[in-house]
N, C-alpha and C positions, 0 to 999 in steps of 0.2 A: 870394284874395290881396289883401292889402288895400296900397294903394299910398302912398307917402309924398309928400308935397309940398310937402318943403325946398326951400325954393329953391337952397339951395348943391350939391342932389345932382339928379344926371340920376334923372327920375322911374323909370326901366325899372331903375335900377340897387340900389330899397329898399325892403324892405317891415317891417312890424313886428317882424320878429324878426333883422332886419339887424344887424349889428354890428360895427363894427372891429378889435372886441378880442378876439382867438382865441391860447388860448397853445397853443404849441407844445409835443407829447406830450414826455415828460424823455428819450424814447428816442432821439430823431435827437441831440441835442446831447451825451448821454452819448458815441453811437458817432462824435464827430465829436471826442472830447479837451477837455479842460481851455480856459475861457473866463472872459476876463478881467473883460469888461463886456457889461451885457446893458443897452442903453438904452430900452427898451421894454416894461420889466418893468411888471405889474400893481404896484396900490398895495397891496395884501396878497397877496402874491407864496403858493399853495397851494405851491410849487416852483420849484427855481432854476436858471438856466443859469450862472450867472458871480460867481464872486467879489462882484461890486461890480454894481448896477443904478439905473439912472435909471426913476423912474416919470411918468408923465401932468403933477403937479405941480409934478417939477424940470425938464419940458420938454427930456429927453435931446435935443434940436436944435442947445439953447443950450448944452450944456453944452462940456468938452473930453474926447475919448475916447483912452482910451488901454489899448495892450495888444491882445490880439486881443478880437478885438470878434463877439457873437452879434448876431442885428436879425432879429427876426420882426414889422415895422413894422405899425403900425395898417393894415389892410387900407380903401384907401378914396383918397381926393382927396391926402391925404398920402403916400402910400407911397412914390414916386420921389423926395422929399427925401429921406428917411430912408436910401435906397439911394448916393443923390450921396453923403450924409455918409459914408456907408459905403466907399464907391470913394475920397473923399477922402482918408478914414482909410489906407487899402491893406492891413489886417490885419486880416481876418476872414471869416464866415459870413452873409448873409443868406437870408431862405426868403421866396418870394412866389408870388402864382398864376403862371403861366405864361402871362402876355399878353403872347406875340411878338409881335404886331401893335401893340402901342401904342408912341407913341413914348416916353413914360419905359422903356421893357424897353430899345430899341434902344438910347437916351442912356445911360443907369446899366448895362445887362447886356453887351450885343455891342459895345459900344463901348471899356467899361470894366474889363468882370471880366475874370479868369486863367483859368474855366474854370466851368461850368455842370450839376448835376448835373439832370437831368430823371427825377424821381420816380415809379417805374411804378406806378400805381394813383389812388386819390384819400388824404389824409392826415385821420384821424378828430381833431381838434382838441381843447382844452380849455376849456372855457369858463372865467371868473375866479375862480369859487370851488374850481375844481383837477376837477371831474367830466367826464368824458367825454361829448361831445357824442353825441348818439343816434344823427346821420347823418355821412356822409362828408363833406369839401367839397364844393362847389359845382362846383370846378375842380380840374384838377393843379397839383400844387406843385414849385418846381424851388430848388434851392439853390444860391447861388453864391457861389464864393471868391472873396475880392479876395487876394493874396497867395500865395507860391509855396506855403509850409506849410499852407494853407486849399486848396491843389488837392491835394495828397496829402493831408490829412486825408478828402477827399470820396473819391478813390481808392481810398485803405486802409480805410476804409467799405465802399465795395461789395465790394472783392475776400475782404474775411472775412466779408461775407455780412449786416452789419449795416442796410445801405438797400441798396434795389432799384432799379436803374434804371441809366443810363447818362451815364458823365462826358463833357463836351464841352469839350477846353483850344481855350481862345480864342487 
């Protein structure tokens, strides 16, 4: 393992084939319904979540969101913004690993969201040119509604058997 040593990232947290930008498989976002915006889209997007997407370039932070909103945010020192914008917002989906113990999970998720889907397994990711990554994540992944339509869209998910795992209304 070879170790990186950015100064902007904790050294235990990167190694060379680390990376932010992981898209999320077309299958959870299909069985979750029709999305407006997807602020975190690839700059050549293999596959789409939403109508309308902000890429790296147009800085989806800066932008204004509107509609129900997808967020599979840059995984890394940014993710708890991108989740705030998200709770701001009050209409949508986000997907991140499941770090209960830090405090952006508590601020942006237990604090914030409507309701928590915890993902049974690990989620096989995409990398940006649209191919399936070889291994599983690193961690589980959990999904969460901000919005009462985004808690029954996770619902109506598991009960037709679309994700696996278990809803948690906040």
């Amino acid at each position: 393992m070879e170790i990186s040593l950015d100064a902007n990232e904790p050294y235990w947290t990167r190694t060379k084939h680390t990376k932010d930008e992981w898209l999320t498989p077309p299958s959870i976002t299909e069985s979750l319904g029709h999305f407006d915006l997807d602020p975190c889209q690839p700059i050549d997007p293999p596959f789409v979540h939403a109508d309308k997407g902000f890429n790296v370039l147009d800085n989806g932070l800066s932008q204004v969101w509107d509609g129900r909103v997808w967020c599979n945010p840059p995984y890394g020192r940014e993710t708890f913004k991108w989740l705030k914008m998200l709770a701001d917002h009050g209409d949508g989906v986000g997907m991140i690993f499941c770090r209960t113990e830090t405090k952006g999970f508590h601020a942006q998720v237990f604090e914030r969201a409507d309701a928590i889907l915890f993902l049974k397994g690990r989620i096989r990711f995409h990398h940006v040119d649209g191919e399936k990554a070889n291994k599983d994540a690193a961690a589980p992944s959990c999904l969460i509604a901000y919005g009462l339509r985004n808690v029954i869209a996770l619902e109506s998910a598991v009960e037709r058997g679309d994700l696996q795992g278990r809803v948690v209304r906040l």
